[in-house]
C-alpha positions as YAML, in Angstrom:
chain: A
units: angstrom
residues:
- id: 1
  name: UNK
  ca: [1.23, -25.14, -14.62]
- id: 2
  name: UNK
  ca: [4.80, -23.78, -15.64]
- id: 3
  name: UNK
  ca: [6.28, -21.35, -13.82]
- id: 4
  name: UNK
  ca: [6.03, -18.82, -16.96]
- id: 5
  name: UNK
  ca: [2.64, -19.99, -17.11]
- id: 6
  name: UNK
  ca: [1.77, -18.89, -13.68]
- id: 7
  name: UNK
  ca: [3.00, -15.37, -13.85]
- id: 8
  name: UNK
  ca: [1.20, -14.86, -16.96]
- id: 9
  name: UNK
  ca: [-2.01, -16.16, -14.93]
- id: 10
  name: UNK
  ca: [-1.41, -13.50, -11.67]
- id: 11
  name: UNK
  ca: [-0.88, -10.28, -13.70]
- id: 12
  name: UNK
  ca: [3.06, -10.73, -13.16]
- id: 13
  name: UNK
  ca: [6.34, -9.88, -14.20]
- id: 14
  name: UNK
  ca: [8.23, -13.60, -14.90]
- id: 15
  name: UNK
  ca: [11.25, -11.99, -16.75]
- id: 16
  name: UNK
  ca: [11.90, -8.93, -14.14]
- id: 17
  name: UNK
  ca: [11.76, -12.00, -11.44]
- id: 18
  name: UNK
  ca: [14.09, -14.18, -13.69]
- id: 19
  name: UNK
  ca: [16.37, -11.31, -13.76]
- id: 20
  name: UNK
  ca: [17.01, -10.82, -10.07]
- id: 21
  name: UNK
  ca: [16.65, -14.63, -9.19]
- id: 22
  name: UNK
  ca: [19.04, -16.03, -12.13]
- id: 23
  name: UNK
  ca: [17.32, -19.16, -12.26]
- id: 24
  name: UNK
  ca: [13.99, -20.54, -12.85]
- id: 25
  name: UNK
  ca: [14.96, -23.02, -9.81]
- id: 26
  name: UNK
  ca: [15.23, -20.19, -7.58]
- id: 27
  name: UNK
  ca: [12.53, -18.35, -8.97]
- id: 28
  name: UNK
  ca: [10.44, -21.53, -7.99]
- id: 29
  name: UNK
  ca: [11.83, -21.69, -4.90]
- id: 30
  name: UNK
  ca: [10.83, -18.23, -3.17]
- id: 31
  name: UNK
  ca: [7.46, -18.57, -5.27]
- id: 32
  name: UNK
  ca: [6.60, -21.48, -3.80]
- id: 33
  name: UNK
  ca: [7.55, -20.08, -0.25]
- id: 34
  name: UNK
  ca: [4.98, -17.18, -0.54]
- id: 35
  name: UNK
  ca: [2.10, -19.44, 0.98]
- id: 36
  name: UNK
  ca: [3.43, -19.26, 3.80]
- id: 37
  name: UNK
  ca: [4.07, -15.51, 4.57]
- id: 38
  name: UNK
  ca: [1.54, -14.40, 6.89]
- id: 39
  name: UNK
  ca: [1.25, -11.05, 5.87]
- id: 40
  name: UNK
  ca: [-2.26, -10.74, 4.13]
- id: 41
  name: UNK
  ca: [-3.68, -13.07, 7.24]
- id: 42
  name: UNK
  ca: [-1.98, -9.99, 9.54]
- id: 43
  name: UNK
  ca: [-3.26, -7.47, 7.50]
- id: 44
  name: UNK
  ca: [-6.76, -8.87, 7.77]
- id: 45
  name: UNK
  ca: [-6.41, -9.51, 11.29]
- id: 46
  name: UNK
  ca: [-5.57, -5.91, 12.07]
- id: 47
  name: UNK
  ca: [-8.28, -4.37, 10.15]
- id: 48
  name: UNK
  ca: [-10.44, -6.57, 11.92]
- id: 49
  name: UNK
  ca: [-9.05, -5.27, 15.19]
- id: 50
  name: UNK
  ca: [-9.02, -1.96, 13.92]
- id: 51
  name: UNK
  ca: [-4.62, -1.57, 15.04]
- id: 52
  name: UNK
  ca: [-3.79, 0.88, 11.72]
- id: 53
  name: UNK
  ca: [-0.30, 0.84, 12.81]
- id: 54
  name: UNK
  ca: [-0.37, -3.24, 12.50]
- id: 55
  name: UNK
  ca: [-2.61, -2.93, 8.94]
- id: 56
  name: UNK
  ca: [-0.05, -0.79, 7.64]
- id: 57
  name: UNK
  ca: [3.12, -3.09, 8.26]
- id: 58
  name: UNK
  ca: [1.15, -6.38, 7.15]
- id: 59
  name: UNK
  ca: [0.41, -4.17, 4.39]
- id: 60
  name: UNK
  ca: [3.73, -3.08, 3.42]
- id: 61
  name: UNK
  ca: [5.63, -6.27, 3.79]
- id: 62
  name: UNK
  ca: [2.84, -8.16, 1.52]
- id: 63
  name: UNK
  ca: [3.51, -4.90, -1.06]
- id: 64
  name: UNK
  ca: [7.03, -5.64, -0.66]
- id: 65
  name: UNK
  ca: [7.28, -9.96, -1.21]
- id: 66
  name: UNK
  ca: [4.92, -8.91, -4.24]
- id: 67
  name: UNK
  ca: [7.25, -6.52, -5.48]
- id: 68
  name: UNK
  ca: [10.03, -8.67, -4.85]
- id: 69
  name: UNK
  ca: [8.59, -11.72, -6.32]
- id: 70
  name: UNK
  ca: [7.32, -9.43, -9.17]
- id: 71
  name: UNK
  ca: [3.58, -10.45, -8.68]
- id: 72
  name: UNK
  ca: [2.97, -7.02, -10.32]
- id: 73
  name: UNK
  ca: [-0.77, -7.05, -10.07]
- id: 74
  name: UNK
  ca: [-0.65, -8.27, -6.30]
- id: 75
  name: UNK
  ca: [1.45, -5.54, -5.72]
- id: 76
  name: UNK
  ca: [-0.50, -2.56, -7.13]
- id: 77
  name: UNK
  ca: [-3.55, -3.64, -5.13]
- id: 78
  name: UNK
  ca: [-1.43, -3.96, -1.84]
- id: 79
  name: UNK
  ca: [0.59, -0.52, -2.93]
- id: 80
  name: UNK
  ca: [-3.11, 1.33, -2.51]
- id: 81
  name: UNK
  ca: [-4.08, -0.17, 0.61]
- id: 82
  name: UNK
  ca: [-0.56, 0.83, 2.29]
- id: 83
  name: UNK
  ca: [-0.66, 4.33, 0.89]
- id: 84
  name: UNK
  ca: [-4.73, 4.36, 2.56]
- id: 85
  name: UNK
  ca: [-3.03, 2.66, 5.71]
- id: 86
  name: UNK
  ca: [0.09, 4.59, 6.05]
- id: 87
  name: UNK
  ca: [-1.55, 8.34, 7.09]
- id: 88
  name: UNK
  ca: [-3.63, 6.14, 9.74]
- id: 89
  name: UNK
  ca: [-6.51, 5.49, 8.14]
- id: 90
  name: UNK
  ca: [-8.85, 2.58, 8.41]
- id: 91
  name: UNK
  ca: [-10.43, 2.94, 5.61]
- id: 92
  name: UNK
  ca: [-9.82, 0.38, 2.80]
- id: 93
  name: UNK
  ca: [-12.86, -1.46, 2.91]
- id: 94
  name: UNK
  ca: [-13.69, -0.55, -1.03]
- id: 95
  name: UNK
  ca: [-9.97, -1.76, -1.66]
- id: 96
  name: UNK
  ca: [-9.80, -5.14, -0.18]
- id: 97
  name: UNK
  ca: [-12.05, -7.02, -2.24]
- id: 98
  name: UNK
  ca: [-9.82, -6.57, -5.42]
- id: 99
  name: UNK
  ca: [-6.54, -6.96, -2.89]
- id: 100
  name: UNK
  ca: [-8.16, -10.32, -1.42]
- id: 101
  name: UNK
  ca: [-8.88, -11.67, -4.95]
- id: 102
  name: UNK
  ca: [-5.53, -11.23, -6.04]
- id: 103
  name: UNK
  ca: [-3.81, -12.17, -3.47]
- id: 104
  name: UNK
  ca: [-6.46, -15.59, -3.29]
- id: 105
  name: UNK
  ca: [-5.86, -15.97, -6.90]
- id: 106
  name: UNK
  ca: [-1.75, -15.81, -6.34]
- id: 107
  name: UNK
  ca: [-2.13, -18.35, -3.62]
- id: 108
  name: UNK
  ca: [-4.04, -20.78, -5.88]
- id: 109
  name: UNK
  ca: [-2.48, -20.36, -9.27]
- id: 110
  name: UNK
  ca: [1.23, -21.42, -6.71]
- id: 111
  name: UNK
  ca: [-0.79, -24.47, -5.66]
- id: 112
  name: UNK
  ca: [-1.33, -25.36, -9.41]
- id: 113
  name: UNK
  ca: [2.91, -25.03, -10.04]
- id: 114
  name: UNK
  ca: [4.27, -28.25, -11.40]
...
């Protein structure tokens, strides 16, 4: 899968990301670094614990790489479970299915990059 290809696949933005990175190389680069950010395991680690404050941060910084890496539908699903999160409030339980399968769906479609 091309690079283009991929954001097309994940709901996302491949020429707002192109614009801020410059290069597809670079692009490619921070894409393929995303894996790795721990955020989402955080988030789900929190909730599990029940630590809101926690939840909210994992929350926000996965909202944030998403926005950043313009993985546009990623980050609409993480921007409702902050806003839930961010008044203290555990309860995103009917929002993490759709958050988890985008997010699981991200990861993937990155393992699939050429």
């Amino acid at each position: 899968m091309r690079i283009d290809e991929l954001y097309r696949a994940i709901g996302g933005d491949y020429n707002d990301v192109l614009s801020r990175f410059m290069t597809e190389e670079r692009v490619v680069r921070f894409v393929r670094k995303f894996p790795a950010d721990g955020s989402f395991a955080l988030l789900q680690q929190s909730l599990k614990e029940g630590n809101a404050e926690e939840a909210f941060r994992a929350a926000h910084t996965l909202k944030g790489v998403a926005q950043n890496l313009s993985f546009t539908e990623l980050y609409e699903r993480a921007v409702t479970v902050t806003e839930i999160l961010r008044g203290g409030s555990l309860n995103v339980a009917a929002e993490m299915p759709a958050l988890e399968k985008s997010y699981l769906h991200t990861v993937k479609s990155i393992e699939a990059l050429e």
